[in-house]
PyMOL commands that place a pseudoatom at each C-alpha (Angstrom):
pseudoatom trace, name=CA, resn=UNK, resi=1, chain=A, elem=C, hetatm=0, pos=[-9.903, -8.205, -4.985]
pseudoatom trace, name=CA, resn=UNK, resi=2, chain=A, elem=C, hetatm=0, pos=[-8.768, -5.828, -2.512]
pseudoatom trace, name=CA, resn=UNK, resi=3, chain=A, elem=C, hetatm=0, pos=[-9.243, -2.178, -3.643]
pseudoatom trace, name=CA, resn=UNK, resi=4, chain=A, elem=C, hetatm=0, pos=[-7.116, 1.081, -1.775]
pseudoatom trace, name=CA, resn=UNK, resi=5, chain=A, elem=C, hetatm=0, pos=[-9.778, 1.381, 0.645]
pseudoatom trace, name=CA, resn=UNK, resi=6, chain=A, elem=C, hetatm=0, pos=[-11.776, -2.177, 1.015]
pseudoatom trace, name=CA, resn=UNK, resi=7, chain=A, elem=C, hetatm=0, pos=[-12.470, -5.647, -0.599]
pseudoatom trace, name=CA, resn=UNK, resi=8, chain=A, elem=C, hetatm=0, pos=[-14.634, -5.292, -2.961]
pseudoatom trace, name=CA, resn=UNK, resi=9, chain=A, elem=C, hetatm=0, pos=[-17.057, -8.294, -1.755]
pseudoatom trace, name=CA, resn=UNK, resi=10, chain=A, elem=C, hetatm=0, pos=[-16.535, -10.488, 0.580]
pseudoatom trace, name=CA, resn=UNK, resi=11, chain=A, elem=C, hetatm=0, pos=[-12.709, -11.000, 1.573]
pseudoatom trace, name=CA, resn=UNK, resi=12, chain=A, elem=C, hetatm=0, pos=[-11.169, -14.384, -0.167]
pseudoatom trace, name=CA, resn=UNK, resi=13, chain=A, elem=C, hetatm=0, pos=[-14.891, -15.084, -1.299]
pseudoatom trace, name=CA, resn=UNK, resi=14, chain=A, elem=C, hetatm=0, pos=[-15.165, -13.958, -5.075]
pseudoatom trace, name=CA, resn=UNK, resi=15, chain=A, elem=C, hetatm=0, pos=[-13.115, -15.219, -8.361]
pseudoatom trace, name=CA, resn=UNK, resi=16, chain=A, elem=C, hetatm=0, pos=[-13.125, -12.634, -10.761]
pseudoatom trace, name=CA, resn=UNK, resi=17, chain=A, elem=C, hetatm=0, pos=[-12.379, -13.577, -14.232]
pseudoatom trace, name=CA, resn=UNK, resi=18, chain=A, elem=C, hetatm=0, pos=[-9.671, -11.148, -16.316]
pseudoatom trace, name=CA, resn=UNK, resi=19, chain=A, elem=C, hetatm=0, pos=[-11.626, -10.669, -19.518]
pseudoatom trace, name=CA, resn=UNK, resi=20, chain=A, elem=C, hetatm=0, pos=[-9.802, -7.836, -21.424]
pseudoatom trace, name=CA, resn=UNK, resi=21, chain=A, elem=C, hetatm=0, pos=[-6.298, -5.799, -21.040]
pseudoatom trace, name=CA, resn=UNK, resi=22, chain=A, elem=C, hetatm=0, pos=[-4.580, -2.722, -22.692]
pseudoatom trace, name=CA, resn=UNK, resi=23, chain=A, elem=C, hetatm=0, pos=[-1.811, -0.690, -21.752]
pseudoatom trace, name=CA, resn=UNK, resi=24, chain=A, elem=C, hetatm=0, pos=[-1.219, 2.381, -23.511]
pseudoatom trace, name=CA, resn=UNK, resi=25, chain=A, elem=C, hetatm=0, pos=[1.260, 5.391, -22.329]
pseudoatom trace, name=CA, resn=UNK, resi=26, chain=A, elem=C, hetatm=0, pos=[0.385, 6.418, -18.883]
pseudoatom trace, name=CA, resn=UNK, resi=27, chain=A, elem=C, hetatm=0, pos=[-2.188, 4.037, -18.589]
pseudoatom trace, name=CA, resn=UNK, resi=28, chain=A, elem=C, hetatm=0, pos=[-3.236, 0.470, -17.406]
pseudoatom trace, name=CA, resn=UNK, resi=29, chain=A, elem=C, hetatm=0, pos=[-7.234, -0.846, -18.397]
pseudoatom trace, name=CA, resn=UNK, resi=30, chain=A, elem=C, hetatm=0, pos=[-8.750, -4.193, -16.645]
pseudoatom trace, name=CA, resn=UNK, resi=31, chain=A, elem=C, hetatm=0, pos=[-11.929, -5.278, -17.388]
pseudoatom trace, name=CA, resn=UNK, resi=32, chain=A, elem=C, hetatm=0, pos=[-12.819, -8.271, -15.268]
pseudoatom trace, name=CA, resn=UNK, resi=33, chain=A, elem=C, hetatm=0, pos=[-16.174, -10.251, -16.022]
pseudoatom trace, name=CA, resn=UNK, resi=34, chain=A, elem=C, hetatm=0, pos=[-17.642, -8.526, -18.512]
pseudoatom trace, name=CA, resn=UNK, resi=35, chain=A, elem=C, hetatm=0, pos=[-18.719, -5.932, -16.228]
pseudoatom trace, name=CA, resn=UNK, resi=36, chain=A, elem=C, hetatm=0, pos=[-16.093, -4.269, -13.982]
pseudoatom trace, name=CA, resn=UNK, resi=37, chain=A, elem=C, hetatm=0, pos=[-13.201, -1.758, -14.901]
pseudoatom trace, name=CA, resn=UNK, resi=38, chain=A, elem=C, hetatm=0, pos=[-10.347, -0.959, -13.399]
pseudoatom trace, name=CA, resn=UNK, resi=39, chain=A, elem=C, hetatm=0, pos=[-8.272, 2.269, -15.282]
pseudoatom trace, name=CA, resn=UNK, resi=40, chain=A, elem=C, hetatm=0, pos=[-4.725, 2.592, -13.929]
pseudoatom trace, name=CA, resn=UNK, resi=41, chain=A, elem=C, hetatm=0, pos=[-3.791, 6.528, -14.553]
pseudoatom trace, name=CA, resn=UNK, resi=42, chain=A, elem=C, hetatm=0, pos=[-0.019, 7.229, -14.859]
pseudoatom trace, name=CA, resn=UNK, resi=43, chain=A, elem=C, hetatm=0, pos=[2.862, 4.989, -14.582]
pseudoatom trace, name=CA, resn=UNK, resi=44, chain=A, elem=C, hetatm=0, pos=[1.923, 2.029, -12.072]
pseudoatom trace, name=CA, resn=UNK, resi=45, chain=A, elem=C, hetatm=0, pos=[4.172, -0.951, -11.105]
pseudoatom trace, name=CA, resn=UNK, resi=46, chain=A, elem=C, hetatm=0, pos=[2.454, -4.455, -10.865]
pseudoatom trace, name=CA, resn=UNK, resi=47, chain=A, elem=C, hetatm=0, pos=[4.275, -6.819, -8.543]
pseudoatom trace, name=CA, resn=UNK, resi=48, chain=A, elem=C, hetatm=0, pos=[3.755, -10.450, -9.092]
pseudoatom trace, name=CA, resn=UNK, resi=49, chain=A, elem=C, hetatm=0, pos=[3.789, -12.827, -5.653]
pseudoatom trace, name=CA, resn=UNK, resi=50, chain=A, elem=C, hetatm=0, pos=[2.087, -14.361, -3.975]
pseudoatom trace, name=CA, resn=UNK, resi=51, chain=A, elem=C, hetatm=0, pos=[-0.449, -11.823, -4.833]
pseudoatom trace, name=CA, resn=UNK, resi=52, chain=A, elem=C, hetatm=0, pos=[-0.470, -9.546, -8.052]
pseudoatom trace, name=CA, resn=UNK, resi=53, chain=A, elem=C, hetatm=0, pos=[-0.195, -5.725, -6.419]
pseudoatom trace, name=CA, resn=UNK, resi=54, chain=A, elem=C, hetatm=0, pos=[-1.130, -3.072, -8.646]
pseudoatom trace, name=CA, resn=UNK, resi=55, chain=A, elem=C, hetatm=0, pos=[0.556, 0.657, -7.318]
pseudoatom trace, name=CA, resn=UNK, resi=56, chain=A, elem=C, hetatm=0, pos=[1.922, 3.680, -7.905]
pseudoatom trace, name=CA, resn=UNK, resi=57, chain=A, elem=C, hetatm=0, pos=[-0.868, 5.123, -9.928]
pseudoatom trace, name=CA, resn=UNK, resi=58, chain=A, elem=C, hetatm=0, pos=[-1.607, 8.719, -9.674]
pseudoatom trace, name=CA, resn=UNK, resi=59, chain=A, elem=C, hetatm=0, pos=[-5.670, 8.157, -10.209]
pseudoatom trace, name=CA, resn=UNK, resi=60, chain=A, elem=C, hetatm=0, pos=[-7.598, 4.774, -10.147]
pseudoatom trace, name=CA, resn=UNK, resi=61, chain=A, elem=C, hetatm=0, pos=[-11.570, 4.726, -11.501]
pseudoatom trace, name=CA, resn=UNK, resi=62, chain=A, elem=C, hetatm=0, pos=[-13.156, 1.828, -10.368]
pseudoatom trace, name=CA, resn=UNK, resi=63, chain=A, elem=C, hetatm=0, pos=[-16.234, 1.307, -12.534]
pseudoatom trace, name=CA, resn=UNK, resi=64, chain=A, elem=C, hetatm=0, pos=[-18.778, -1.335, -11.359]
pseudoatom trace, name=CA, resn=UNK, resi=65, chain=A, elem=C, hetatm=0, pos=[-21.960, -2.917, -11.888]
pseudoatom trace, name=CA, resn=UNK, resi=66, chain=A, elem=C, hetatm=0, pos=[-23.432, -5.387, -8.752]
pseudoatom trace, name=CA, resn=UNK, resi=67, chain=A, elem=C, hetatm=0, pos=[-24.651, -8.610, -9.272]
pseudoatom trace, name=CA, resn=UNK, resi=68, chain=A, elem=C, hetatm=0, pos=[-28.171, -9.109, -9.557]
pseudoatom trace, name=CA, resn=UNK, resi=69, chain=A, elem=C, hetatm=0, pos=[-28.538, -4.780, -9.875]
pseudoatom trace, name=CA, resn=UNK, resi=70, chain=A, elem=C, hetatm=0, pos=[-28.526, -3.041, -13.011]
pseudoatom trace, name=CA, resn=UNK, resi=71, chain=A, elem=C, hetatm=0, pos=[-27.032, 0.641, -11.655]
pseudoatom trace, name=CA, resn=UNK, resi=72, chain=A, elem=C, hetatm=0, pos=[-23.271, 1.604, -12.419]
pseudoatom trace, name=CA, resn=UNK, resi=73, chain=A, elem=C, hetatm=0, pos=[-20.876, 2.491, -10.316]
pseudoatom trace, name=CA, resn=UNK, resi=74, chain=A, elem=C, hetatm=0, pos=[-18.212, 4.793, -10.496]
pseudoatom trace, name=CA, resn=UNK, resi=75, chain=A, elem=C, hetatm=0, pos=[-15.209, 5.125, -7.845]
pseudoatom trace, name=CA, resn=UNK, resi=76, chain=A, elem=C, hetatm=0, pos=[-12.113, 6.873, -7.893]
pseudoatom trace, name=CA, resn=UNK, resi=77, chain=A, elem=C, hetatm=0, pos=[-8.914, 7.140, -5.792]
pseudoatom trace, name=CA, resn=UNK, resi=78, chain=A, elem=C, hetatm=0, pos=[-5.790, 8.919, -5.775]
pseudoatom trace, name=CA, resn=UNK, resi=79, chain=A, elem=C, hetatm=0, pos=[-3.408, 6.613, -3.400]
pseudoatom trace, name=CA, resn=UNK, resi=80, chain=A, elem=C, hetatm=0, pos=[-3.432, 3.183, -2.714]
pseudoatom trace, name=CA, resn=UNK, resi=81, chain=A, elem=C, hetatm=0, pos=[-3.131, -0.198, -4.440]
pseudoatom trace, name=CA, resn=UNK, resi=82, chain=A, elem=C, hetatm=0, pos=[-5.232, -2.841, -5.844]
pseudoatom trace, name=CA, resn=UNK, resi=83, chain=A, elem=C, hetatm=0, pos=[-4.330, -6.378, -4.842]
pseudoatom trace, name=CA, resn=UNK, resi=84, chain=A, elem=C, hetatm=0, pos=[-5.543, -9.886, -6.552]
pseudoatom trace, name=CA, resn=UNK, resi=85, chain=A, elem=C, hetatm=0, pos=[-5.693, -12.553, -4.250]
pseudoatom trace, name=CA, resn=UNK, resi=86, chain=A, elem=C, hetatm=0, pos=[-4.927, -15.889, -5.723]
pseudoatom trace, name=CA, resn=UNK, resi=87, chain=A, elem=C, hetatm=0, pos=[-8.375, -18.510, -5.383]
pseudoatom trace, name=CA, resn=UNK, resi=88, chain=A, elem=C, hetatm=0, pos=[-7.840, -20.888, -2.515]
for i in range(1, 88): cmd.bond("trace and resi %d" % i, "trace and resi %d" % (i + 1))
show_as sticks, trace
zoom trace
Protein backbone atom coordinates (compact mmCIF):
# COMPACT_ATOMS: atom_id res chain seq x y z
CA UNK A 1 0.00 0.00 0.00
CA UNK A 2 1.37 3.19 -0.99
CA UNK A 3 0.19 6.08 1.27
CA UNK A 4 0.46 10.20 0.03
CA UNK A 5 3.79 10.35 1.42
CA UNK A 6 5.45 6.61 1.55
CA UNK A 7 4.76 2.79 1.41
CA UNK A 8 3.65 1.82 4.28
CA UNK A 9 6.18 -1.31 4.65
CA UNK A 10 8.24 -2.52 2.45
CA UNK A 11 7.38 -1.58 -1.33
CA UNK A 12 5.52 -4.69 -3.25
CA UNK A 13 6.34 -6.75 0.03
CA UNK A 14 3.03 -6.85 2.18
CA UNK A 15 -0.67 -8.30 1.27
CA UNK A 16 -3.06 -6.60 3.23
CA UNK A 17 -6.34 -8.20 3.61
CA UNK A 18 -9.71 -5.75 3.11
CA UNK A 19 -11.66 -6.78 6.19
CA UNK A 20 -14.51 -4.17 6.52
CA UNK A 21 -16.04 -1.17 4.25
CA UNK A 22 -18.64 1.70 4.66
CA UNK A 23 -19.34 4.64 2.78
CA UNK A 24 -21.50 7.14 4.17
CA UNK A 25 -21.96 10.95 2.81
CA UNK A 26 -18.65 12.58 2.59
CA UNK A 27 -16.92 9.72 3.69
CA UNK A 28 -14.99 6.48 2.71
CA UNK A 29 -13.84 3.81 5.91
CA UNK A 30 -11.22 0.79 5.19
CA UNK A 31 -10.26 -1.35 7.70
CA UNK A 32 -7.65 -3.77 6.45
CA UNK A 33 -6.52 -6.78 8.77
CA UNK A 34 -8.21 -6.33 11.64
CA UNK A 35 -6.00 -3.65 12.65
CA UNK A 36 -5.45 -0.73 10.22
CA UNK A 37 -7.89 2.17 9.16
CA UNK A 38 -7.99 4.17 6.50
CA UNK A 39 -10.98 7.21 6.77
CA UNK A 40 -11.49 8.94 3.41
CA UNK A 41 -12.91 12.64 4.41
CA UNK A 42 -15.02 14.31 1.66
CA UNK A 43 -15.87 13.20 -1.72
CA UNK A 44 -12.90 10.91 -3.08
CA UNK A 45 -12.76 9.12 -6.49
CA UNK A 46 -11.35 5.47 -6.52
CA UNK A 47 -9.90 4.49 -9.87
CA UNK A 48 -9.72 0.87 -10.64
CA UNK A 49 -6.45 -0.34 -12.94
CA UNK A 50 -4.01 -1.79 -12.78
CA UNK A 51 -3.87 -0.46 -9.34
CA UNK A 52 -6.94 0.73 -7.17
CA UNK A 53 -6.07 4.75 -6.56
CA UNK A 54 -7.89 6.28 -3.87
CA UNK A 55 -7.93 10.56 -4.34
CA UNK A 56 -9.43 13.57 -4.07
CA UNK A 57 -10.07 13.50 -0.39
CA UNK A 58 -9.90 16.64 1.52
CA UNK A 59 -8.41 14.77 4.90
CA UNK A 60 -7.07 11.12 5.16
CA UNK A 61 -6.40 9.52 8.99
CA UNK A 62 -4.34 6.72 8.73
CA UNK A 63 -4.74 4.73 11.94
CA UNK A 64 -2.23 1.88 12.57
CA UNK A 65 -1.02 -0.65 14.82
CA UNK A 66 2.69 -2.48 13.85
CA UNK A 67 3.17 -5.93 13.81
CA UNK A 68 4.62 -7.51 16.66
CA UNK A 69 4.02 -3.75 18.78
CA UNK A 70 1.07 -3.03 20.68
CA UNK A 71 1.15 1.16 20.33
CA UNK A 72 -1.39 2.94 17.88
CA UNK A 73 -0.76 5.05 15.40
CA UNK A 74 -2.43 7.89 14.15
CA UNK A 75 -1.54 9.82 10.73
CA UNK A 76 -3.23 12.32 8.85
CA UNK A 77 -2.91 14.10 5.47
CA UNK A 78 -4.55 16.65 3.55
CA UNK A 79 -3.32 15.91 -0.26
CA UNK A 80 -2.32 12.96 -1.85
CA UNK A 81 -3.59 9.48 -2.74
CA UNK A 82 -3.54 6.05 -1.46
CA UNK A 83 -2.68 3.36 -3.99
CA UNK A 84 -3.22 -0.68 -3.67
CA UNK A 85 -0.83 -2.52 -5.49
CA UNK A 86 -2.10 -5.75 -6.85
CA UNK A 87 0.11 -9.08 -5.13
CA UNK A 88 2.64 -10.30 -7.63
Amino acid sequence: MQLPDRWFGRPFDNAHELTWAEQRPGRLLLELDNRQYLIFVGDVLVVDGPELCIGGFEELVFVWQGYGDSARHVETHDVGEVRFHPSR
